[in-house]
MARVEXRO-436846 format. One line per 5 residues: number of its first residue (from 1); for each residue x, y, z of N, C-alpha, C. Coordinates in nm, 3 decimals. Layout:
NUM) X/Y/Z/X/Y/Z/X/Y/Z  ... $
***
This chain:
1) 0.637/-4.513/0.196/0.583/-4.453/0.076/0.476/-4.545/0.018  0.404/-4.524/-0.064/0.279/-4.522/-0.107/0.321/-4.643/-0.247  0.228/-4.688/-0.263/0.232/-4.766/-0.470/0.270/-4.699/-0.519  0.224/-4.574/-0.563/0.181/-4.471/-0.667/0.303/-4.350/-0.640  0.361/-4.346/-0.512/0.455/-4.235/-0.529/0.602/-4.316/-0.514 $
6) 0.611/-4.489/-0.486/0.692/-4.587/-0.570/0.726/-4.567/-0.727  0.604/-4.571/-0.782/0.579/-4.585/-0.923/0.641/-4.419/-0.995  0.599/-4.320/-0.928/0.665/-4.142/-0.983/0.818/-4.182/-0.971  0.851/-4.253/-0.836/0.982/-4.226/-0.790/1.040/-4.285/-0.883  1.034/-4.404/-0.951/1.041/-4.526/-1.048/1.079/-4.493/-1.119 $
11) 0.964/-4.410/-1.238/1.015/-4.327/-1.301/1.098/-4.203/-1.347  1.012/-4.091/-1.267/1.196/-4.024/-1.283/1.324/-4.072/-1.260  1.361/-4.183/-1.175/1.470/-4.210/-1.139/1.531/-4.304/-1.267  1.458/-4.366/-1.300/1.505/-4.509/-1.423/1.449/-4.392/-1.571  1.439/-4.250/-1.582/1.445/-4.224/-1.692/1.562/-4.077/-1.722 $
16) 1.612/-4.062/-1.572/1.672/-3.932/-1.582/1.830/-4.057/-1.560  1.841/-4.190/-1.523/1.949/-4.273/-1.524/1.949/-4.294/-1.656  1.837/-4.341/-1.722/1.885/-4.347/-1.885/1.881/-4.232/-2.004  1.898/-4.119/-1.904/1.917/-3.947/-1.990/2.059/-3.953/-1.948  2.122/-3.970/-1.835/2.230/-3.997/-1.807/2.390/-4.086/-1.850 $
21) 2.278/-4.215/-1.903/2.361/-4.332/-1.920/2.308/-4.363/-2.068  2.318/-4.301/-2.170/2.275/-4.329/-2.287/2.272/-4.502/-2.353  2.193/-4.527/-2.406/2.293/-4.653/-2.480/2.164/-4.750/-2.473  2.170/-4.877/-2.552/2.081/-4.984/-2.572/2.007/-5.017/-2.448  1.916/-4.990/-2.437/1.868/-5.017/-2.283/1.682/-5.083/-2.278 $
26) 1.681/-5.194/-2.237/1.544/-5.289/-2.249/1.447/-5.190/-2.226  1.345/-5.177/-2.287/1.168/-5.161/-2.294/1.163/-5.038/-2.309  1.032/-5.011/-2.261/0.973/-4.893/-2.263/0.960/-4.810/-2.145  0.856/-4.741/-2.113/0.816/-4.650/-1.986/0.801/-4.808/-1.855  0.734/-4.922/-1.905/0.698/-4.993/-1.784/0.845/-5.010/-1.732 $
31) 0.941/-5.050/-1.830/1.070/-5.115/-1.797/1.185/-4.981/-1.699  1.148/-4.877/-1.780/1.182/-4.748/-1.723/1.141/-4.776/-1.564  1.032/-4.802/-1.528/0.980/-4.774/-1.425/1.012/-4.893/-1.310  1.039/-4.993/-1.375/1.098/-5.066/-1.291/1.234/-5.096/-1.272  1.352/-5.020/-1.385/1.431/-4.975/-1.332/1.537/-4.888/-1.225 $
36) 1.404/-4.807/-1.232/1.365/-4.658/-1.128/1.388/-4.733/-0.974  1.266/-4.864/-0.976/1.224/-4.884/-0.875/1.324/-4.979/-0.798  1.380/-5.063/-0.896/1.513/-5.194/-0.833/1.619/-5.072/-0.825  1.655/-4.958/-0.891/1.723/-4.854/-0.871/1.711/-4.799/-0.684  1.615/-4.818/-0.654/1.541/-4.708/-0.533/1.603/-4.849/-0.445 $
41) 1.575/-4.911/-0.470/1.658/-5.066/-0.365/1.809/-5.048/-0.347  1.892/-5.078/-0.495/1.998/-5.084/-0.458/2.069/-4.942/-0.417  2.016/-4.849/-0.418/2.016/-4.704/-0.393/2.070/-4.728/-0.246  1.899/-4.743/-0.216/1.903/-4.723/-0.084/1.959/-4.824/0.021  2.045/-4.980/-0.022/2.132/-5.045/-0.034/2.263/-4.993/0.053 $
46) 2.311/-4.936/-0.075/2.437/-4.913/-0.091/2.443/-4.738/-0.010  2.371/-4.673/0.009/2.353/-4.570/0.056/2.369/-4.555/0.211  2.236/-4.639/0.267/2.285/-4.716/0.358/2.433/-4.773/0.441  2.505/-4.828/0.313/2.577/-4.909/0.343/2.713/-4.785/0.360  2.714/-4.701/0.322/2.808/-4.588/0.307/2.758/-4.453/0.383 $
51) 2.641/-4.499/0.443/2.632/-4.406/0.558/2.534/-4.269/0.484  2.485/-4.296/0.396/2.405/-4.156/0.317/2.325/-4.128/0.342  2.212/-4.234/0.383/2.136/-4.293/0.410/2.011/-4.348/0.301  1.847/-4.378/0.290/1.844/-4.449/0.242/1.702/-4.368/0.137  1.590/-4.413/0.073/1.517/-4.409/0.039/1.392/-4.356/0.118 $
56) 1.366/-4.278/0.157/1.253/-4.238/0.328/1.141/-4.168/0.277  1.121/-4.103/0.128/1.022/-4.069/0.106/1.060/-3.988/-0.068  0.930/-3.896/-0.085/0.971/-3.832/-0.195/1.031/-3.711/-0.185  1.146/-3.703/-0.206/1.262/-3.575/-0.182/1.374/-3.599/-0.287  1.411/-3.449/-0.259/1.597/-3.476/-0.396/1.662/-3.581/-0.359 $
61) 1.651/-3.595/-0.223/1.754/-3.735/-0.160/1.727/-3.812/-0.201  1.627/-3.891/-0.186/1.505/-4.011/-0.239/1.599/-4.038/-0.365  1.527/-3.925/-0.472/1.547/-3.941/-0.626/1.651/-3.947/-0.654  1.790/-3.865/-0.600/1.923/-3.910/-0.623/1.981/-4.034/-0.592  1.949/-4.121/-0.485/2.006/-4.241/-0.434/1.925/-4.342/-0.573 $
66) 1.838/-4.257/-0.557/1.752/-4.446/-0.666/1.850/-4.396/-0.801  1.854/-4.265/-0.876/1.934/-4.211/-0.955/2.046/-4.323/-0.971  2.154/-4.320/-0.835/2.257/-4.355/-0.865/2.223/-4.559/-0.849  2.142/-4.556/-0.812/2.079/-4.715/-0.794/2.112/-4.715/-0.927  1.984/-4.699/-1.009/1.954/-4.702/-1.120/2.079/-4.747/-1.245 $
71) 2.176/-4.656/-1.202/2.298/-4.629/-1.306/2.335/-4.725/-1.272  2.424/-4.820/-1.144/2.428/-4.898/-1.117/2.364/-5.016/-1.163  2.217/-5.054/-1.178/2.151/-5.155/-1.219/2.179/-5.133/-1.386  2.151/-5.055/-1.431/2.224/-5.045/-1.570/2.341/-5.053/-1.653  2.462/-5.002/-1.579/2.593/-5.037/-1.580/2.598/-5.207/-1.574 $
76) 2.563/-5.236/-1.461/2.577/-5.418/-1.424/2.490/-5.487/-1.567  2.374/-5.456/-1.595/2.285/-5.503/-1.720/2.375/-5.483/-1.820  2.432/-5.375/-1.872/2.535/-5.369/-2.006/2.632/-5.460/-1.979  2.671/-5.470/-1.871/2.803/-5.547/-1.847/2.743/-5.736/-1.917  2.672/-5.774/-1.848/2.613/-5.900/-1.876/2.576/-5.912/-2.001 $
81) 2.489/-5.795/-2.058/2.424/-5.841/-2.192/2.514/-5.794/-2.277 $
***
């Protein structure tokens, strides 16, 4: 995938995780977007790792794995802070 369809994926994923996961959550749209995106990692991680498979382009699949990335990277952030 591309910068720029990184950066879409980024976002919907790190803003429909924090429509999801309500609650005190750092920055703005940039922070959104790089939640999205460390989302789309451990996504495709753990997706991977459970046989789902991984991050391969822009599709529902794609956006759901970074989705559940996402919640994940956020869950772990509340936990710490």
């Amino acid at each position: 995938m591309g910068i720029i369809a990184w950066i879409l994926l980024g976002l919907i994923a790190g803003a429909l995780a924090k429509w999801i996961m309500p609650g005190p959550d750092p920055g703005g749209w940039i922070v959104t977007i790089l939640i999205g995106i460390v989302g789309a990692v451990i996504g495709g991680f753990v997706g991977g790792a459970l046989g789902l498979g991984g991050v391969d382009g822009f599709n529902i699949g794609s956006i759901l794995i970074a989705v559940l990335g996402a919640l994940i990277l956020l869950f772990i952030y509340r936990k710490l802070a």
